[in-house]
LUMGUVO-335137 format. One record per residue: residue in three letters; z, y, x of N, C-alpha, C in turn. Coordinates in steps of 0.1 Angstrom, whole numbers, plus 5000, padded with zeros to 4 digits. Layout:
BEGIN
AlaZYXZYXZYX;...
END
This chain:
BEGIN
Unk499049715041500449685039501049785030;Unk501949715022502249785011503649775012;Unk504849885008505949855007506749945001;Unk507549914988508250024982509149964980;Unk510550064976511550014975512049894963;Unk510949884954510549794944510249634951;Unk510049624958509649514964510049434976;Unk511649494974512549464984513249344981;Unk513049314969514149194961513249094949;Unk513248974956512048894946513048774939;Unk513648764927514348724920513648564917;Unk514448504918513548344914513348334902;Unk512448264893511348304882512348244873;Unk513648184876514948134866515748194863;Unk515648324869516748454865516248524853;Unk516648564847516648644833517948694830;Unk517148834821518348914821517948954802;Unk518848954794518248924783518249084778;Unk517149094765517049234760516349304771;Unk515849314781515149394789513549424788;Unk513549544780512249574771511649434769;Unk512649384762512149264750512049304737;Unk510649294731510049304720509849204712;Unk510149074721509348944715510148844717;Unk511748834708512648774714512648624707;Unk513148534713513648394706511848324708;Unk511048344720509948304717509848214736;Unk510848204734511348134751510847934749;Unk510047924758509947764755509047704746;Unk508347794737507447744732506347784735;Unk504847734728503547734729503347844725;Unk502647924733501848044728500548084731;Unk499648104722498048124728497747964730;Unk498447864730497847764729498547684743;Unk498947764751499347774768501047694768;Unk500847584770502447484771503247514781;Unk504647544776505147594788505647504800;Unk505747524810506447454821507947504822;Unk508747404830509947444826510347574835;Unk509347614849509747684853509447814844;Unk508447824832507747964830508947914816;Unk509647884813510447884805511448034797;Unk511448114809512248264806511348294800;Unk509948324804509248394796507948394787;Unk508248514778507748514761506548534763;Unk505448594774504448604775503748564789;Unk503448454789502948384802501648394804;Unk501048344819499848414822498648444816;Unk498548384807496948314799497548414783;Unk498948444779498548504764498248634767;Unk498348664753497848854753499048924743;Unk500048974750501349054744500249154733;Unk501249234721500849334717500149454724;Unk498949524720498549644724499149724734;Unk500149734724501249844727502149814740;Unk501949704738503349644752502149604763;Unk501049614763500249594777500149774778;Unk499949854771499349964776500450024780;Unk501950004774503050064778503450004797;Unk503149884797504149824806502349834820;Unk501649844815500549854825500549994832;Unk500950094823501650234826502850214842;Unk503350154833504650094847504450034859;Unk503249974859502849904869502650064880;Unk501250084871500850214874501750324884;Unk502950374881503650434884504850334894;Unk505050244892505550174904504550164917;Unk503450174913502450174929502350294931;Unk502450404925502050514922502150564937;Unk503050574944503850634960502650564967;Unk502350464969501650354984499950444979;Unk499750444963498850484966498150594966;Unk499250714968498950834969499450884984;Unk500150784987500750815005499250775013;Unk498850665015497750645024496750755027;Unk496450835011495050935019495951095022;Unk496951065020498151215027498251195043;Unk498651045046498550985060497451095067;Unk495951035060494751005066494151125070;Unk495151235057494351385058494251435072;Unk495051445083495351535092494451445104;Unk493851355103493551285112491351335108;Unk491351365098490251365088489951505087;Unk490851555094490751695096491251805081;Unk491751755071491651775057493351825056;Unk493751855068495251865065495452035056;Unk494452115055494352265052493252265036;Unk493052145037492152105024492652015010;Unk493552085005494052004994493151984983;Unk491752034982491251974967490551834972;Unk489851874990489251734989490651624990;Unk491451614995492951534993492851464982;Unk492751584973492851524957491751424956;Unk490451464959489551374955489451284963;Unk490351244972490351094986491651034974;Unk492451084968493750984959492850994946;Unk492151074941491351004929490150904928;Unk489850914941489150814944489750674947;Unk490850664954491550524951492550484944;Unk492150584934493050524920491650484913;Unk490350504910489450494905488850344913;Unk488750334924488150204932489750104930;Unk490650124928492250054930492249984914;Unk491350074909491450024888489949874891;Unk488849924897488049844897488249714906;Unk489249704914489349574926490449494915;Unk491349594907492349484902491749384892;Unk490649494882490349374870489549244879;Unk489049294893487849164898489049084903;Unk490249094904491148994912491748954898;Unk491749024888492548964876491448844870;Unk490248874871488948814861488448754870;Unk488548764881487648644892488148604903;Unk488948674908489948634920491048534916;Unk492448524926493248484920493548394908;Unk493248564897493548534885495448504879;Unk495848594889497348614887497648764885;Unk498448824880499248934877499449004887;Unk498349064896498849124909497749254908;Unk498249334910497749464913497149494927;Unk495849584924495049584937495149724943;Unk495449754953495849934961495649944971;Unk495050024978495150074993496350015005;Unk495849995017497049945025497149975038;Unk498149995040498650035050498049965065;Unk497749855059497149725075496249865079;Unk495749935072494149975081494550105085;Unk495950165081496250305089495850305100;Unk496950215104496750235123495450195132;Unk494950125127493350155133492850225128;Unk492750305119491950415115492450515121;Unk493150575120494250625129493750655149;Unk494050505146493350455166492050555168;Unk491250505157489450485160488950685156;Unk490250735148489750905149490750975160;Unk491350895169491950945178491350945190;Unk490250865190488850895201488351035203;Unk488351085217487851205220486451215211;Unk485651135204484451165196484751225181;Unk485951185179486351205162487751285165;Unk488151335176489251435176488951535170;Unk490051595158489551745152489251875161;Unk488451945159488352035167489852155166;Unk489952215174490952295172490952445162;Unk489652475159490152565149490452505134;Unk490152385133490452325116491952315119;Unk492452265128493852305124495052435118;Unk494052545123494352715122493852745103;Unk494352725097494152745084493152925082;Unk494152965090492953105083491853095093;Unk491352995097489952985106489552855100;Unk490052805086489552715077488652745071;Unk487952765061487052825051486152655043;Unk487052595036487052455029485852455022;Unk485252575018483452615013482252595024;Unk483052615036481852615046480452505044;Unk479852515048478952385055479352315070;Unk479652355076480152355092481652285085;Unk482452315078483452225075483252145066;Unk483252145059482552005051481851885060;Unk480951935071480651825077481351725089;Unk482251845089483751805101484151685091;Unk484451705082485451585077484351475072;Unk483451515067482551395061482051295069;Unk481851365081481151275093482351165096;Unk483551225096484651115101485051025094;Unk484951045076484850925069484050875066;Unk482650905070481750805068481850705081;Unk482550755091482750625103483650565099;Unk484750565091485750505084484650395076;Unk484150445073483250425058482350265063;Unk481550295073480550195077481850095085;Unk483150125094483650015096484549935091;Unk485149965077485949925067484349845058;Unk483149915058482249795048482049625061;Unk482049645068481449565079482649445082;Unk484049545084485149445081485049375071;Unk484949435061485349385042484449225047;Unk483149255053482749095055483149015063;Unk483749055070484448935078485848845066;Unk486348945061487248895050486348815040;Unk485648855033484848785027484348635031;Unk483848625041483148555050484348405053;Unk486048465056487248395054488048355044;Unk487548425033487648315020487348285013;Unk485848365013485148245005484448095011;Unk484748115026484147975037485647905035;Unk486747955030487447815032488647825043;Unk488247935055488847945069489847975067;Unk490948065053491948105057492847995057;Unk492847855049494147785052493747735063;Unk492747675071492647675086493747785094;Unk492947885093493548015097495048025100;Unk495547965085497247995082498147875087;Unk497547765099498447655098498447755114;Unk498147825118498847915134499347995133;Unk498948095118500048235118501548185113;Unk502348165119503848165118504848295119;Unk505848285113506748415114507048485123;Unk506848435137506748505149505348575156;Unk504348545145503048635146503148775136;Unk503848695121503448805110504848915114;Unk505848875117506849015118506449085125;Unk506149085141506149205147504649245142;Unk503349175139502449245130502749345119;Unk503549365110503949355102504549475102;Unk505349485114506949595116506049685127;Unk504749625132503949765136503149815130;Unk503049765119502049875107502349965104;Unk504449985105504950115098505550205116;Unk505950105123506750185135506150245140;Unk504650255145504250375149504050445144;Unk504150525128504050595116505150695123;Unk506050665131507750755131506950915132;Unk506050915141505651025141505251135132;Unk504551065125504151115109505151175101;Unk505851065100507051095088507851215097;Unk508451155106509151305114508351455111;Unk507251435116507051545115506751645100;Unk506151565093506251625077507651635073;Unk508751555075509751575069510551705079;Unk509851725090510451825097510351955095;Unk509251955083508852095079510052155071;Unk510752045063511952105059513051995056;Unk514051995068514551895066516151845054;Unk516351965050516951985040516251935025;Unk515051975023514551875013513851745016;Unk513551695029513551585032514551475028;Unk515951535033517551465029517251465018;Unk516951515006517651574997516351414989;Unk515151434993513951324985514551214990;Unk514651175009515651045012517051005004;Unk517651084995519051054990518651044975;Unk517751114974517551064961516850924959;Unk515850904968515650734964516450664967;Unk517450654974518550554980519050544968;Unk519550644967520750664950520350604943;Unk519050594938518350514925518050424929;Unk517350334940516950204941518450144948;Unk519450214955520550094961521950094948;Unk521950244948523450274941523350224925;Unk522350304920522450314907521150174902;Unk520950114912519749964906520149894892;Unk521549874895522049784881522149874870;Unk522349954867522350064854521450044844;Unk521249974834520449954826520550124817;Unk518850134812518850254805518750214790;Unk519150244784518350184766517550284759;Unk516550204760515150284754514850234740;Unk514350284731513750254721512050124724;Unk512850084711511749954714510949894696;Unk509849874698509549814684509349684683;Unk509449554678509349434680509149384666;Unk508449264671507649184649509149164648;Unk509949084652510848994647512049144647;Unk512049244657513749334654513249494644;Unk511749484653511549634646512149694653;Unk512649784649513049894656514249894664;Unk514249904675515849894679515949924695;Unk517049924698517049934719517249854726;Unk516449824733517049754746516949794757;Unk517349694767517749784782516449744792;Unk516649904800515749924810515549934823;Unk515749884828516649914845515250064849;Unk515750174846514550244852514850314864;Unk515750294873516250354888515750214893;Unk515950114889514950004899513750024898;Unk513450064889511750064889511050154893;Unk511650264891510450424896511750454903;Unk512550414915513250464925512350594936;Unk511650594937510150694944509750754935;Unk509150734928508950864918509250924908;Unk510950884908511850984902512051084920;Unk512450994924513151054937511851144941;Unk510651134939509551264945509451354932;Unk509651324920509751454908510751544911;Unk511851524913513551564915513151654928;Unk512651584941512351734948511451814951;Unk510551744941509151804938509751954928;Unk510551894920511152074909512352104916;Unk512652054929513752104938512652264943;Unk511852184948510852284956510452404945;Unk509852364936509452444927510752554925;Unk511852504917512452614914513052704928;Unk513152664938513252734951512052844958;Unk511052774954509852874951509953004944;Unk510352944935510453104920511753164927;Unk512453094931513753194934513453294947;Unk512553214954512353314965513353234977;Unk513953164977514853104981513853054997;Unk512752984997511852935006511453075010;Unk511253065025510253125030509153175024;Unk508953295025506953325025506353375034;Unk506653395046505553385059505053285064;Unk503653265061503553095070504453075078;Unk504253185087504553095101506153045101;Unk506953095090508253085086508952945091;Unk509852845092510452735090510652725077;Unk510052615070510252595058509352625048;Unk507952725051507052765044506352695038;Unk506152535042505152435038505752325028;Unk507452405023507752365011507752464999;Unk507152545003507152614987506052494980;Unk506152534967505352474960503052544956;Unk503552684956502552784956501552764973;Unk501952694978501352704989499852614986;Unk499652504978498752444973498552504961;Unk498752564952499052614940497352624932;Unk496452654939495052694931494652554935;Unk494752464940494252344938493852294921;Unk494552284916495052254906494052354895;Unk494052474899492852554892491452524895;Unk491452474908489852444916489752314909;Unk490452204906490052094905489052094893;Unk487952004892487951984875488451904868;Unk488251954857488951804847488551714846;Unk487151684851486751574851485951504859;Unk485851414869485251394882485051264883;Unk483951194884483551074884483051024898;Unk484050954905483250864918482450844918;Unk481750854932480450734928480350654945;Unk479750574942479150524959478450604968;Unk478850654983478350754987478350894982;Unk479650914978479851064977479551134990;Unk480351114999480351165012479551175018;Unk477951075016476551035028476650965028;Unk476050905040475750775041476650705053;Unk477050605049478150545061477350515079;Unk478250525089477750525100478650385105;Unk477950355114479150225118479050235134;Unk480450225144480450195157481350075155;Unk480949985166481849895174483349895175;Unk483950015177485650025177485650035163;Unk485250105156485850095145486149955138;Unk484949845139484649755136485649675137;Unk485949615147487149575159488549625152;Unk488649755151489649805150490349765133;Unk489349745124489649735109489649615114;Unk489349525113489249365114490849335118;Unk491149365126492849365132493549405119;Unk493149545111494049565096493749445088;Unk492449365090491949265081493049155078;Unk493049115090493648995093495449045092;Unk496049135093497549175088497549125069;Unk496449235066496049245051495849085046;Unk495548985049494948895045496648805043;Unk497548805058498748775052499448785047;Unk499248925042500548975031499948925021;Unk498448895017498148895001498648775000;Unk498348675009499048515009500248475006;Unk500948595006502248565005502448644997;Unk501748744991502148784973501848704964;Unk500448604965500048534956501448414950;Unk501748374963502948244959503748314950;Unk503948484956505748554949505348544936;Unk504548604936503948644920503548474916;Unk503048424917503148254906504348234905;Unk505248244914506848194912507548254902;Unk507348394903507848504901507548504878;Unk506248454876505748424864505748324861;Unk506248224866506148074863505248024864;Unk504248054868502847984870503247864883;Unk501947764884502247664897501847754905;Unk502147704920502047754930500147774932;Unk499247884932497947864933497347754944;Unk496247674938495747594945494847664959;Unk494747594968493447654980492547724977;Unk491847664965490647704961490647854954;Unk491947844949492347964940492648144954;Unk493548094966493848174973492748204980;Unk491348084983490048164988489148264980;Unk489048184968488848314957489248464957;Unk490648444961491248554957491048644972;Unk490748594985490848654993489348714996;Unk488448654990487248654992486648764981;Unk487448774969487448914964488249044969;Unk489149014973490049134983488749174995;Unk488049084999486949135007486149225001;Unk485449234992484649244982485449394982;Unk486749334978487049514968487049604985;Unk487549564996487249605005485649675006;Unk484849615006483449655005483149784999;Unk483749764986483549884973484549954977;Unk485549974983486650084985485450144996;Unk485250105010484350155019482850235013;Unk482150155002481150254998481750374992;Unk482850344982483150464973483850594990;Unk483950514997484950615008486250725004;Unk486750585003488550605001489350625015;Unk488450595027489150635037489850505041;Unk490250395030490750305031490250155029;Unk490750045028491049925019491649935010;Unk491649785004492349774994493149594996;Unk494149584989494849454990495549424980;Unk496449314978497449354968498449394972;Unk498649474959500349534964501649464957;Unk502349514972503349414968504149504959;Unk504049624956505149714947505149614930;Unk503749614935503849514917504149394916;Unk503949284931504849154928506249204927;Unk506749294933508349334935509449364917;Unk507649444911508049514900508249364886;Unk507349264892507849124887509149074886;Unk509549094893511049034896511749104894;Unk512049254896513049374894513249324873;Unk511849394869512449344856512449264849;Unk512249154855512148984846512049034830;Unk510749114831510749134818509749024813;Unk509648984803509248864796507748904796;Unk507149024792506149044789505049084801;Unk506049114815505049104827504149014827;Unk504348844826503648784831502448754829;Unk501848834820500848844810499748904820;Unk498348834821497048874830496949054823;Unk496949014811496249134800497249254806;Unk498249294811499149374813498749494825;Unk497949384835497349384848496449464841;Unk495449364832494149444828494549594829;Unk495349634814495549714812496349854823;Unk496849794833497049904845495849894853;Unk494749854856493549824863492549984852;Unk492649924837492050054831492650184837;Unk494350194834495350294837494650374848;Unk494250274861493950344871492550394874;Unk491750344865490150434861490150544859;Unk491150524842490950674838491850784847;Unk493050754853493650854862492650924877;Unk491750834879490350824890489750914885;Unk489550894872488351004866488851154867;Unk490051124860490851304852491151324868;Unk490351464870490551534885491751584886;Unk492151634876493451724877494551574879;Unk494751484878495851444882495951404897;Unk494751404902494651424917494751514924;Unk494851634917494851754924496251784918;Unk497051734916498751724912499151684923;Unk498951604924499351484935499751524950;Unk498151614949498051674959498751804963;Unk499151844954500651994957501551944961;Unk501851794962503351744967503651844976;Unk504851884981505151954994505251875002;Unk505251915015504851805030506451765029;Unk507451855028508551765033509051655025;Unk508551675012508651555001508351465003;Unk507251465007506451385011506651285028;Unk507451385033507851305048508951285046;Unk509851315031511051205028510851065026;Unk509551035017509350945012509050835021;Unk508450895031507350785043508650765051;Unk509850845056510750765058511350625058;Unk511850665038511750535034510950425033;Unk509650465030509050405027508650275045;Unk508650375051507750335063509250235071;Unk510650275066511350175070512050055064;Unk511150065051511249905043510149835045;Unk509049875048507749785058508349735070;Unk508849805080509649805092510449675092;Unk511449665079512649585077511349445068;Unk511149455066510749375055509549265065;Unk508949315074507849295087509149165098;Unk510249225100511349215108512149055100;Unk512249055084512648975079512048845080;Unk510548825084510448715082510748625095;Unk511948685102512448595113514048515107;Unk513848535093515048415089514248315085;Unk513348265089512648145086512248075101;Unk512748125113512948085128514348115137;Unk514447995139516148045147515848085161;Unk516148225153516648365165518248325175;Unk518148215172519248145179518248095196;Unk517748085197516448015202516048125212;Unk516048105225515648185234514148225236;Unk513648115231512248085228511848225220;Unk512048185207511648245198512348405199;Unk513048435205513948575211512648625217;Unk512548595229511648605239510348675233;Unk509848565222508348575219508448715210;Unk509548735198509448845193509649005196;Unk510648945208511149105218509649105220;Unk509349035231507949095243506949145235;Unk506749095223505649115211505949245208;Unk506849275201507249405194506949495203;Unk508249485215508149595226506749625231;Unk506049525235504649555239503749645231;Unk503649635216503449685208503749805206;Unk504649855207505149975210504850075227;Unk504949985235504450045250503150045257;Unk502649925249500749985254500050065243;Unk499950095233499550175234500150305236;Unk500950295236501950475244501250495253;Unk500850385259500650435277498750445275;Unk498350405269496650395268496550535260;Unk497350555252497050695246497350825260;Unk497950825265498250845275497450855288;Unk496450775293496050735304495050635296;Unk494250725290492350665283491450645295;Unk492050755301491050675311491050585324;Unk491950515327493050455328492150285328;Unk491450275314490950155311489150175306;Unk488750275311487350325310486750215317;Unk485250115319484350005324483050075325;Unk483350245322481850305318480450245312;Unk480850165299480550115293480950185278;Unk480350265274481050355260481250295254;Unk480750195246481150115234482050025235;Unk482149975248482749915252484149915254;Unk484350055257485550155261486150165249;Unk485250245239486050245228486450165219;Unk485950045221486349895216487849875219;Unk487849885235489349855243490449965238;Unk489850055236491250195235491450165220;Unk490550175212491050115200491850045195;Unk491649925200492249765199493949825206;Unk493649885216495149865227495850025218;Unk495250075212496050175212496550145192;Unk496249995184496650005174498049885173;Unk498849895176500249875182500649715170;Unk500049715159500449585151499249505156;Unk497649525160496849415169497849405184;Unk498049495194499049425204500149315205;Unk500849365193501949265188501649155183;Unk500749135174500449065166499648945177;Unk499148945184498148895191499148885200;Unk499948945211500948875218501948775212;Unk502048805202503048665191502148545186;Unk501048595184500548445179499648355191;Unk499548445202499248375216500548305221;Unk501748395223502748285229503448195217;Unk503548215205503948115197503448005194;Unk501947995197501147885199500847835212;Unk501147895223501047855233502547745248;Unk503847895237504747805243505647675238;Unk505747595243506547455237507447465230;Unk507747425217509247475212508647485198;Unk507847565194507447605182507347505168;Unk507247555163506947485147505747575141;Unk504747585146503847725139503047595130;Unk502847485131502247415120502347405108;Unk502647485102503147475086502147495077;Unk502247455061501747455053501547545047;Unk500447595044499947745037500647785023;Unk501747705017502647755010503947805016;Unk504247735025505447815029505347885039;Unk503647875046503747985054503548145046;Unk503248145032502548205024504148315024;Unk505148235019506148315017506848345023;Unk506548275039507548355050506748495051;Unk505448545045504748635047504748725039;Unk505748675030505948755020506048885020;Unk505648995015506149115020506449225004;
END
C-alpha cells in the first residue's frame, strides 16, 4: 500500500490546466506517432504509445522519481527496528538502494509487458504488517543487546547474522507469496476474485495497513517532537495551503523555445520539500549545538551527525545482486502471512490501473490486460524477494496521483515511465544516495509516517462513499470489521499463548494471521458482506477497480 499526499486527488482526464510544463503546445487533438486521438485523450500532447523529447522524459521521469521518493524510502526505515538494523545505518542504506534498484527493474517489466500503462512500480505497505507480525514471533524477536548501540559492533559476524537470518525468512516468504499472485493473474482468477471484494472488504483492509503503524510513527516522531511539528506543518502547508500556487520555471519547446511556464511544485514534492526543510532544520541545529549531545539526552536522535560516517562508509558504487544476504529460508507463517499483504496489494493495483487509463486518456484496460499486469506485479514480487528488499513491490499510487496533480500533457507518455524505471537503477547503484537517505533524522522521519500513514488511513476509509453508510447493514459490517481489526490482534500479541495447539507451525501460522490487523478486518468484511442479505458486492471489475482506488 502506497500513499502520499500526491495521490489524494485524481482529477478527471478532461481537466487541463494550460502552460503547465508545456513544451509541446497547440498539439491537442491530433495524430501523433501515428496514435489517433480519442476524445477523452484529447488534453493531451503526448499520449501513451508516443515518445516526448529526450529531455522532457528524462526531466519529468526525474519527477516521477522524487514524488515516490518518501513510500520508497519509508518501508525499509519501517523494517529496520524489527530487522534488528535500527543501530545500522549503512546496511539501511543498502535495504533503500536495493529497492530503488529492484523498483527501476519491476517498472520497465509492467511498462514493456505488464499493463503497459504509465504506472510506476515501488515497495508497499500491504506487506508491512505481516512482516511486521511474522518477526514479532518469539523465534525472530531481536535479542536485547542489538538494541544497546554501544553493545552493537555492525562489523561483527555474530551481528551480521542477526539481521541476515531474519531477512532471508522475509526473503523465502515474500518469493513463495509472489506465486500465489502470479498464479492469480496470469490463470485469469482475479476478475473472478473481484466480483466479492466490495468496499466494505477493501476499506477496513486498507485503513489497517496504516492504523496499526500509530505505534511507529509516535514513537520516532517522539524523539523530537518539535521537529516532528515542524516536518508535519511543513507538508500540510505545501500539499493543502499552498497546492494552487503555480511556480514558473524555465522551459524549452520546438514551437516557443525558450520561455516559462507554470509548475505546481508544492503539489508535487509536498514530502520532500517538507523532509529537506527539516532535514537542514536539523542540520543547522546540529552546528549550533542547539540539539543535545548526550545520547541518552531527549532529542539526541535528531542531530544530524549521529549517522554522519555513513555517508563516508558507503561506497560510491554498489551493485545488487540476487542473494546478497544468503540463501532464503521459508516457514509456514510467513507464507500465510505475505499472501494476506498479497491480496490487499492486488486491490489497490486494480484500482490504479483504471485511475491511470482515465487519468491519460487511454480506454479503460481490458481483463486480459489487468491479468497481465497482475501476474507481473507477481513476478516483480519474486525478484524484489530474491534481491531481499525486505519487501514487495506494487504500483504506486504516488505516481497515478502525480498524473492528475499535473495534467501535464507530457505525463501520459509509456517512455516517461521508461525513463523513471532507468532513474531508479542508476540511484540503486550510486551507494552514496542510499546512504543519504539513510541520515534522515528519526523525528523527520516520524513526521512524515504521521502523514503519511493518515492519508492511507483516510483514503482505506473513503471507499465507503460508494455504500450507503446510511444502512445499518453496511454500518454494522464496517464497525465490527475495523474494530476487530484493531482488538484481536492487541489481545493475541498480548496472550500468544492464549491460542498455542502445540503444533509449532501451526501456532505460528495462527499468531501471524490474528496478529496482522488488515487480514482480521479484511476477512471479517468480506465474510459478512458476502454473507449478510442486503449487499450489492456483485459488481464489475471496473467499478469495483475504482472504488479501490487508492
Amino acid at each position: 500500500m502506497n500513499s502520499a499526499i500526491t495521490s489524494c486527488e485524481h482529477p478527471g482526464p478532461l481537466q487541463t490546466v494550460d502552460g503547465v510544463l508545456s513544451s509541446h503546445e497547440g498539439g491537442q487533438g491530433r495524430e501523433k506517432g501515428g496514435q489517433p486521438r480519442s476524445p477523452s485523450s484529447s488534453p493531451l500532447a503526448y499520449g501513451v504509445l508516443d515518445i516526448p523529447p529526450w529531455y522532457l522524459c528524462i526531466f519529468l521521469g526525474v519527477q516521477h522519481f522524487l514524488t515516490a521518493l518518501g513510500g520508497l524510502v519509508a518501508v525499509p526505515l519501517i523494517l529496520a527496528k524489527d530487522l534488528c538494523l535500527q543501530h545500522d545505518p549503512l546496511t539501511q542504506s543498502y535495504l533503500i538502494s536495493t529497492m530503488f534498484f529492484v523498483s527501476g527493474i519491476c517498472t520497465l517489466l509492467q511498462v514493456f509487458l505488464g499493463v503497459r500503462l504509465p504506472i510506476l512500480q515501488g515497495g508497499t505497505f500491504a506487506f508491512v504488517a505481516p512482516s511486521v507480525a511474522m518477526l514479532s514471533l518469539p523465534t525472530w524477536k531481536c535479542p536485547t543487546w542489538t538494541l544497546n548501540a554501544s553493545l552493537v559492533n555492525t562489523s561483527s559476524p555474530e551481528f551480521t547474522e542477526e539481521w541476515q537470518k531474519r531477512i532471508r525468512e522475509l526473503q523465502g516468504a515474500i518469493m513463495v507469496a509472489s506465486c500465489v499472485q502470479m498464479l492469480v493473474g496470469f490463470s485469469g482468477l482475479i476478475g473472478f476474485l473481484m466480483r466479492f471484494i466490495g468496499p466494505l472488504t477493501v476499506a477496513p483492509t486498507i485503513a489497517l495497513v496504516a492504523l496499526p503503524l500509530f505505534d511507529t510513527a509516535g514513537s520516532d516522531a517522539g524523539i523530537h517532537w518539535g521537529i516532528a511539528a515542524t516536518t508535519v506543518f511543513l507538508i500540510v502547508l505545501f500539499s493543502q495551503y499552498l497546492k494552487s500556487i503555480a511556480v514558473p520555471v524555465p522551459v524549452y519547446g520546438r514551437e516557443k523555445k525558450c520561455h516559462t511556464s507554470k509548475f505546481y511544485l508544492f503539489q508535487v514534492f509536498p514530502v520532500l520539500m517538507g523532509l529537506c526543510i527539516s532535514w537542514l532544520l536539523c542540520f543547522v541545529l546540529t552546528v549550533t549545538n542547539a540539539l543535545p549531545s548526550v545520547p541518552t539526552a531527549y532529542g539526541y536522535l535528531a542531530r544530524t551527525d549521529t549517522k554522519g560516517n555513513v555517508l563516508n562508509q558507503a561506497p560510491w558504487f554498489r551493485l545488487p545482486y540476487p542473494g546478497q544476504w544468503g540463501r532464503p529460508t521459508i516457514s509456514l507463517a510467513g507464507v500465510f502471512g505475505i499472501i494476506a499483504g498479497v491480496i490487499s496489494s492486488v486491490v489497490e493495483s486494480v484500482g490504479d490501473y483504471y485511475a491511470c487509463a482515465r487519468l491519460v486518456g487511454a480506454p479503460p484496460p481490458p481483463k486480459h490486460a489487468i491479468n497481465r499486469g497482475i501476474g507481473i506485479e507477481g513476478l516483480g514480487c519474486l525478484l524484489a524477494g530474491a534481491w531481499g528488499t525486505g519487501n514487495g513491490t506494487t504500483s504506486f499510487s504516488e505516481n497515478v496521483g502525480a498524473l492528475g496533480i499535473t495534467r501535464g500533457p507530457q505525463v501520459g507518455s509509456r517512455m516517461v515511465i521508461v525513463a523513471a524505471g532507468c532513474v531508479l537503477l542508476l540511484m540503486g547503484i550510486f551507494g552514496k544516495i542510499g546512504a543519504a537517505f539513510a541520515t534522515i533524522p528519526t523525528p523527520v522521519i516520524g513526521g512524515m509516517f504521521l502523514v503519511m500513514f493518515g492519508v492511507i488511513t483516510a483514503v482505506g476509509i473513503s471507499n465507503l462513499q460508494y455504500v450507503d453508510m446510511n444502512s445499518s447493514r453496511n454500518l454494522f459490517v464496517f464497525g465490527f470489521s475495523i474494530y476487530c481489526g484493531l482488538a484481536v490482534p492487541s489481545w493475541v500479541n498480548k496472550n500468544p499463548e492464549k491460542v498455542h495447539t502445540g503444533i509449532l507451525q501451526l501456532d505460528q501460522v495462527i499468531q501471524v494471521l490474528l496478529t496482522t490487523g488488515m487480514f482480521v478486518g479484511g476477512l471479517l468484511g468480506f465474510l459478512l458482506d458476502n454473507t449478510i442479505p442486503g449487499g450489492q458486492h456483485g459488481t464489475d471489475n471496473r467499478k469495483e477497480g475504482e472504488r479501490a482506488n487508492i
